[in-house]
Structure formats: structure tokens, C-alpha cells
DSSP file (Angstrom, degrees, kcal/mol; ACC not computed):
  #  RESIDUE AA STRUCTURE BP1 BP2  ACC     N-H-->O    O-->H-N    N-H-->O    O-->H-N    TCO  KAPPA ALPHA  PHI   PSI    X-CA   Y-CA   Z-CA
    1    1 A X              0   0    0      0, 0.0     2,-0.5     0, 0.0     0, 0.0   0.000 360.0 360.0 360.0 149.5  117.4  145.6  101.6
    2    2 A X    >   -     0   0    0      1,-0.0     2,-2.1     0, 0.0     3,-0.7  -0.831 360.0-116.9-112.4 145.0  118.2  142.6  103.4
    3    3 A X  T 3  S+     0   0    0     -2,-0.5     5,-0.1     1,-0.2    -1,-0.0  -0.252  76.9 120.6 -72.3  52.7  122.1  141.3  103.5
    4    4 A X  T 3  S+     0   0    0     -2,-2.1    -1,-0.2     2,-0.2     0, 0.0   0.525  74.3  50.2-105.0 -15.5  121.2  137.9  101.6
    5    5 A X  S <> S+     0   0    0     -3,-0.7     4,-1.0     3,-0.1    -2,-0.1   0.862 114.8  45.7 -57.6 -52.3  123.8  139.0   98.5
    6    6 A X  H  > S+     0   0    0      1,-0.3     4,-1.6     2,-0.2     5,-0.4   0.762 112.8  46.2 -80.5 -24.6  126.4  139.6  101.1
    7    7 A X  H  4 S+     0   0    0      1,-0.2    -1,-0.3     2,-0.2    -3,-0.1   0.453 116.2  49.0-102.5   7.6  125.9  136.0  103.5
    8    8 A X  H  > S+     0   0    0     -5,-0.1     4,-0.8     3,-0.1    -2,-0.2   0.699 106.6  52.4-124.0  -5.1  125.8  134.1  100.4
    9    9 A X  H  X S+     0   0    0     -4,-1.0     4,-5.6     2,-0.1     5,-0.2   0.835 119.4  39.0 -52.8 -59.3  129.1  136.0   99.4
   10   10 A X  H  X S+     0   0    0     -4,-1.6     4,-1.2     1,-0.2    -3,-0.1   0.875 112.2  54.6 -65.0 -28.1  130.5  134.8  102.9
   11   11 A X  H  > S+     0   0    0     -5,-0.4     4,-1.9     2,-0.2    -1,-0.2   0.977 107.7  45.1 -71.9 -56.7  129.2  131.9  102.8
   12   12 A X  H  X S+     0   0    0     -4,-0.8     4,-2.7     2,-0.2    -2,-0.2   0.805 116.7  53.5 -67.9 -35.6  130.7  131.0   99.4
   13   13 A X  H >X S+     0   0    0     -4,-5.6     4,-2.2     2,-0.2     3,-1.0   0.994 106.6  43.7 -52.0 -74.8  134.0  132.5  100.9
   14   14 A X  H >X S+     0   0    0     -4,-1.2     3,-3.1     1,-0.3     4,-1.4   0.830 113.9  65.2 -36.1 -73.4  134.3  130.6  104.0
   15   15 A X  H 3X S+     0   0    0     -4,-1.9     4,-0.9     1,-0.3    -1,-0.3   0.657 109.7  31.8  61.2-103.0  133.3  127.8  101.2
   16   16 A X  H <X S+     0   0    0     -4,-2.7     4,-1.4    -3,-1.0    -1,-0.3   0.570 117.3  55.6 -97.4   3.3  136.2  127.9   99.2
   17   17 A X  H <X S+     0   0    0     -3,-3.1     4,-2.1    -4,-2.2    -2,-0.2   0.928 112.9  42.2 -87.0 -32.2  138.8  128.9  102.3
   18   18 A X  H  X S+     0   0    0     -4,-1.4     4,-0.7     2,-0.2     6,-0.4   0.728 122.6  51.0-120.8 -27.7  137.6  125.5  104.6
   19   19 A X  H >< S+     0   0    0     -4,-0.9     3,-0.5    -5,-0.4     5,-0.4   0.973 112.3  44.2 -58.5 -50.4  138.0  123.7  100.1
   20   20 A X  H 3< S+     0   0    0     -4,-1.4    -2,-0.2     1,-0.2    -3,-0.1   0.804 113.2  48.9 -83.2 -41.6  141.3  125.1   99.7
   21   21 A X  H 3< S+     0   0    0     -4,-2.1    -1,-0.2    -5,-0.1     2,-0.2   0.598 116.2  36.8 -58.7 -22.8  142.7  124.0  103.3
   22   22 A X  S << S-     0   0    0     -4,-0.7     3,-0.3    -3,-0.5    -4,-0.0  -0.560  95.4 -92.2-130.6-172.8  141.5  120.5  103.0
   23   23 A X  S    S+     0   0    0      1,-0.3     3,-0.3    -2,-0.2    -4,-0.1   0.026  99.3  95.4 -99.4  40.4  140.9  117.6  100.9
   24   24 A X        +     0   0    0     -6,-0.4     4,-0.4    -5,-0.4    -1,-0.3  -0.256  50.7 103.3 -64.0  13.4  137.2  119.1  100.3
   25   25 A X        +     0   0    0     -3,-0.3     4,-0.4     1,-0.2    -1,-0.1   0.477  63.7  67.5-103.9  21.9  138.5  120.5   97.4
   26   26 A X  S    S+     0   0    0     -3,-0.3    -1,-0.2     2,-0.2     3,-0.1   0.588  93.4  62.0 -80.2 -29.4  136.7  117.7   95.5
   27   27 A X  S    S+     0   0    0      1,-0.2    -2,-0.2    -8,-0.1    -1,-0.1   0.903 108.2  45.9 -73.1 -20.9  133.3  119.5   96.6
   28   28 A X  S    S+     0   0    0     -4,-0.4    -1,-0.2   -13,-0.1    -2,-0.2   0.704  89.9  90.4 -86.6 -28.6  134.5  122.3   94.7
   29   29 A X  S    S-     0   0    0     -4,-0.4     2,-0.4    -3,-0.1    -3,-0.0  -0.260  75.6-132.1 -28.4 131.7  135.6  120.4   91.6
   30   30 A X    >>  -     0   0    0      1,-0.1     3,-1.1    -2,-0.0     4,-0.8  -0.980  18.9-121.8-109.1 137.0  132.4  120.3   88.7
   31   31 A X  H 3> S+     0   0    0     -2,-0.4     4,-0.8     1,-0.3    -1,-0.1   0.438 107.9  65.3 -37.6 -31.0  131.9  117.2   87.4
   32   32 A X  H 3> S+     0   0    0      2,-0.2     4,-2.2     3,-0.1     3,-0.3   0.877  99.2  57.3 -69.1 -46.7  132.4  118.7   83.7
   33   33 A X  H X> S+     0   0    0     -3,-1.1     4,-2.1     1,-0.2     3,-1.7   0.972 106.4  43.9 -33.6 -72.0  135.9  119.4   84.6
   34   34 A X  H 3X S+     0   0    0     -4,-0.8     4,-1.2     1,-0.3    -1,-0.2   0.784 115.7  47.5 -74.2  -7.2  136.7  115.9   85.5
   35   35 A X  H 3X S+     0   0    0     -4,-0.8     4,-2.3    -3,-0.3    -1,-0.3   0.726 109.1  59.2 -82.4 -12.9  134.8  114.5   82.2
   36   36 A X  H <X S+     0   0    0     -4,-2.2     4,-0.6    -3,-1.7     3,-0.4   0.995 106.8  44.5 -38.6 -72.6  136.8  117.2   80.4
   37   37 A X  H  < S+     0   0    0     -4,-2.1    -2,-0.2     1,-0.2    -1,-0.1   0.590 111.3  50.2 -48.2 -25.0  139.7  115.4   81.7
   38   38 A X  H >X S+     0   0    0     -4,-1.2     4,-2.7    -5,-0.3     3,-0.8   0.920 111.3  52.9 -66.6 -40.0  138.3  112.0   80.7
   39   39 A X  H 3X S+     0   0    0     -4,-2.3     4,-0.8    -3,-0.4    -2,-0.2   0.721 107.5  50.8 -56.1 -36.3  137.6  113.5   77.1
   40   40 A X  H 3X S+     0   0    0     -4,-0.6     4,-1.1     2,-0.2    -1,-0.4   0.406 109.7  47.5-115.9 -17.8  141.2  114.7   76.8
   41   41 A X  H <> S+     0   0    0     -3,-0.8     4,-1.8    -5,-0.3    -2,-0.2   0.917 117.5  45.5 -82.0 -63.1  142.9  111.2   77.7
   42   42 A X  H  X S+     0   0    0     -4,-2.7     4,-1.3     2,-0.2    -2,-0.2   0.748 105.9  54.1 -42.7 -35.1  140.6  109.5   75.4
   43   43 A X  H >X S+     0   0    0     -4,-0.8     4,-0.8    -5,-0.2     3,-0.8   0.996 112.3  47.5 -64.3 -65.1  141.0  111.8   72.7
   44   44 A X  H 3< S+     0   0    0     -4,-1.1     4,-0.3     1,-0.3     6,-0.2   0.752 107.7  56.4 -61.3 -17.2  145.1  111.2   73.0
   45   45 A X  H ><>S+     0   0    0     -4,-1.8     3,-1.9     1,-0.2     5,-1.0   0.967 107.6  52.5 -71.7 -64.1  144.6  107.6   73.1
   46   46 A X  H X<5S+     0   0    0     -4,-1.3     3,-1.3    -3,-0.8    -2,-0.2   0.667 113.1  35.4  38.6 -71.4  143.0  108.2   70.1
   47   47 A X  T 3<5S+     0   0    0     -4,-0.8    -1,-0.4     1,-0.3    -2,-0.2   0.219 106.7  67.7 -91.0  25.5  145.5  110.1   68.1
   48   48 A X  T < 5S-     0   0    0     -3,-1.9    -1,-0.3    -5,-0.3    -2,-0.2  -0.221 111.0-126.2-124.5  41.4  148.3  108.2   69.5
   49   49 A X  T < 5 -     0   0    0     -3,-1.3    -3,-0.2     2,-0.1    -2,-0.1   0.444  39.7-168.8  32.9  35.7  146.7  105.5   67.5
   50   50 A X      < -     0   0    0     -5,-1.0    -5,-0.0    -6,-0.2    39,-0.0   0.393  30.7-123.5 -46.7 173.9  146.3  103.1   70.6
   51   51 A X  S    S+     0   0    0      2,-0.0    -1,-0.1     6,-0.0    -2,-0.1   0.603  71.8 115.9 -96.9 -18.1  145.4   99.5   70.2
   52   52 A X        -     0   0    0      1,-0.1     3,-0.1     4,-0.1     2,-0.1  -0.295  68.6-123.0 -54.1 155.0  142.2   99.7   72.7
   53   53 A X     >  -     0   0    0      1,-0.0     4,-2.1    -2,-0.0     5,-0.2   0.033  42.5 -90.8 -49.6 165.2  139.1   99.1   71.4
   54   54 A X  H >> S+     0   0    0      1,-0.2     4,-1.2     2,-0.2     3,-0.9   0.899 128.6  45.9 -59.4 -85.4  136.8  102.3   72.1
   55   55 A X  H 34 S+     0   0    0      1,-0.3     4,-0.5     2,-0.2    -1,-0.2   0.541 107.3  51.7 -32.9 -12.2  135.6  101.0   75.1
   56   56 A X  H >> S+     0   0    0     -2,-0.5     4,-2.5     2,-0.2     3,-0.7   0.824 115.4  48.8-101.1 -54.6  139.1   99.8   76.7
   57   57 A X  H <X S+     0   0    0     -4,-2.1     4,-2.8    -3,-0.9    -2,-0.2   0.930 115.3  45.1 -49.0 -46.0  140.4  103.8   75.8
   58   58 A X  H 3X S+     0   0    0     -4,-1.2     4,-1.0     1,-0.2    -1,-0.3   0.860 112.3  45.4 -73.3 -17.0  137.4  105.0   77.4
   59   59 A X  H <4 S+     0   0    0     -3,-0.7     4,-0.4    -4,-0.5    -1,-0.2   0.534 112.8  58.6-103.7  -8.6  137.6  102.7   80.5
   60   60 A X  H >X S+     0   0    0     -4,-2.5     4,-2.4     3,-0.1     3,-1.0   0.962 103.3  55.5 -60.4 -67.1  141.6  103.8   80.6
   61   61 A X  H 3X S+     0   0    0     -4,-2.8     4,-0.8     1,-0.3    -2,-0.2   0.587 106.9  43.2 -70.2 -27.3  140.6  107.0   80.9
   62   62 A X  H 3X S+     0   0    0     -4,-1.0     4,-1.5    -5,-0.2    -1,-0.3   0.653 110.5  50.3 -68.8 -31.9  138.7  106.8   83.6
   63   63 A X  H <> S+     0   0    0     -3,-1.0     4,-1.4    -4,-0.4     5,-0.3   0.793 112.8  48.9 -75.7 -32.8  140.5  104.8   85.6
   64   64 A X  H  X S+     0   0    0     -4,-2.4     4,-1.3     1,-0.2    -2,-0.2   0.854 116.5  43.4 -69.8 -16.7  143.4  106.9   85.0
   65   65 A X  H  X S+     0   0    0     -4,-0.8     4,-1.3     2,-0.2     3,-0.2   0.914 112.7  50.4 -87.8 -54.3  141.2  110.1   85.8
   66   66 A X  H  X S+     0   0    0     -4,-1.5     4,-4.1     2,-0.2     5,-0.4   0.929 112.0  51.6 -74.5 -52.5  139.4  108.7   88.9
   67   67 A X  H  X S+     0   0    0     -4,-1.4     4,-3.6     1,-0.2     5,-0.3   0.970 111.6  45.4 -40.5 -53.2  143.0  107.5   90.3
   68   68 A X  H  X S+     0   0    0     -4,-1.3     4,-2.6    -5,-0.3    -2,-0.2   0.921 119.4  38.7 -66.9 -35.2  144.4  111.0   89.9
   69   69 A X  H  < S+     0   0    0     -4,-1.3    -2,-0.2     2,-0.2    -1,-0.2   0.940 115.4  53.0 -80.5 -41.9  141.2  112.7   91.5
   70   70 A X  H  < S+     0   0    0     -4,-4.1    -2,-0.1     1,-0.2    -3,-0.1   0.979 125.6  35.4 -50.3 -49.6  140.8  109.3   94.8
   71   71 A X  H  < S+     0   0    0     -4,-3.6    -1,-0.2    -5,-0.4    -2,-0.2   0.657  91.6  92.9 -97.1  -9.6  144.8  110.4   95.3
   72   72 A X     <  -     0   0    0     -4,-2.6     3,-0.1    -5,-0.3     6,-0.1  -0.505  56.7-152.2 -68.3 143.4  145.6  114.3   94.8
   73   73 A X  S    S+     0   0    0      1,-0.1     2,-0.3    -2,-0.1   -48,-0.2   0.426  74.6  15.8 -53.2 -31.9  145.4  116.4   98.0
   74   74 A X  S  > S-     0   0    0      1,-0.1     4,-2.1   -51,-0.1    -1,-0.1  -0.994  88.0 -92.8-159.8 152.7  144.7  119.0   96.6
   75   75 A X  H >> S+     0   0    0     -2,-0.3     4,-4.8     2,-0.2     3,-0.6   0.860 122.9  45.7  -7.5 -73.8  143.2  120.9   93.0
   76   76 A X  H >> S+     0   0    0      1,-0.2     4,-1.7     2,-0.2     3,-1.5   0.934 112.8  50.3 -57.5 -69.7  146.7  121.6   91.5
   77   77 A X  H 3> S+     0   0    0      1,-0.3     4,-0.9     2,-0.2    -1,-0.2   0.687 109.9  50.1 -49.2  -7.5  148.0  117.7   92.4
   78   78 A X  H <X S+     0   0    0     -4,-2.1     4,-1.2    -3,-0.6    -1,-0.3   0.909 111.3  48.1 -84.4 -36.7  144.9  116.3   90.7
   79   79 A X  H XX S+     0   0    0     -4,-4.8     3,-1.7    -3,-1.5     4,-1.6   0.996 116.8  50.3 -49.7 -63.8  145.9  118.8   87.5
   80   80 A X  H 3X S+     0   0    0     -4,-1.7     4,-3.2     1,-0.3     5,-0.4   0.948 110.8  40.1 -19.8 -58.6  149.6  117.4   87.8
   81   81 A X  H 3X S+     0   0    0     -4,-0.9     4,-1.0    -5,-0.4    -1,-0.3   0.786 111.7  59.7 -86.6   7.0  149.1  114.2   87.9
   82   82 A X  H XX S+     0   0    0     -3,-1.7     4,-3.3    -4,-1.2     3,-1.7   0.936 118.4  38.4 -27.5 -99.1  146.0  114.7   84.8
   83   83 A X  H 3X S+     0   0    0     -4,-1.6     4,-1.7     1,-0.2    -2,-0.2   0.650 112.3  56.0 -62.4  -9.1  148.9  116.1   82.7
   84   84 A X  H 3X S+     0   0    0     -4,-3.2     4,-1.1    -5,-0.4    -1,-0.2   0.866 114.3  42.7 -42.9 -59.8  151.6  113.4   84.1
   85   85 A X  H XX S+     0   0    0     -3,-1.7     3,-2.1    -4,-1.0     4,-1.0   0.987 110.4  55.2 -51.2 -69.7  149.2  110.8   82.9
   86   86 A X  H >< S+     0   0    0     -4,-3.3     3,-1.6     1,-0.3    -1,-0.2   0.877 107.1  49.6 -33.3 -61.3  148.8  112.8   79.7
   87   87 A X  H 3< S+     0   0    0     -4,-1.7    -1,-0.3     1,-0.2    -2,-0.2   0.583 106.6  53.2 -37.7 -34.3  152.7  112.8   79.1
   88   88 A X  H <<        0   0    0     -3,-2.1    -1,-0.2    -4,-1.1    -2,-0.2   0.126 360.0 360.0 -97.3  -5.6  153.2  108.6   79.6
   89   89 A X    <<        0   0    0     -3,-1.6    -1,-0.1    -4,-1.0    -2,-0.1   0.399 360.0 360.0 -81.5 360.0  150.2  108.2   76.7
């Protein structure tokens, strides 16, 4: 058996230690998370009966989602300021 489980185990460690130390922890982020997060801004503009148009809620929400993701340091400060956002709707 060749150790090709176990170096793409390390590999994936190393990975998320050199994500978690830096602001690389966008490379770790999936791209369905942050359209979750668009989905869920739009949806409360939405029930909070907003005045946008569709298109102005969705293009809120995206700027407000791409802001929080250009300026967190790290995972958790992009969630913060996601549910910050969320709170001010």
C-alpha cells in the first residue's frame, strides 16, 4: 500500500493550519457558503418588506456580503460581521 491516503491527509492539514494562521482562510471558504450568505440577506430584505426592487435587494446583498468577506481577517470576523449586517436590516 502506498501512503497516498496519509500525504493527502497532511497535506490537507498543513492546508488548513497555514488557512487558519492567515488571511488564506478565503481559499478555504466554498463559494456556496458565501451565496448562502447572499441568500439570507436577501431573503430578510424580503420579509422586512424593503422598498428595493429585486434587483437593488439582490445587489445589496452582495455588496454587503463581498464587504464583509474583502475586510474580515479571519472565518469567524467574516460570520460577525454577516450577522452584524443581518441585525441593521
Amino acid at each position: 500500500m502506498s501512503g497516498g491516503f496519509f500525504n493527502n491527509v497532511n497535506q490537507q492539514i498543513n492546508v488548513n493550519a497555514a488557512a487558519s494562521s492567515s488571511n488564506d482562510w478565503r481559499l478555504l471558504l466554498p463559494d456556496e457558503e458565501r451565496k448562502a450568505n447572499v441568500g439570507m440577506l436577501f431573503k430578510l430584505f424580503e420579509l422586512m418588506k424593503s422598498a428595493y426592487t429585486t434587483n437593488q435587494r439582490f445587489i445589496a446583498s452582495k455588496r454587503w456580503e463581498d464587504e464583509a468577506y474583502n475586510k474580515a481577517n479571519s472565518k469567524e470576523e467574516y460570520q460577525q460581521s454577516i450577522s452584524t449586517k443581518m441585525q441593521h436590516v
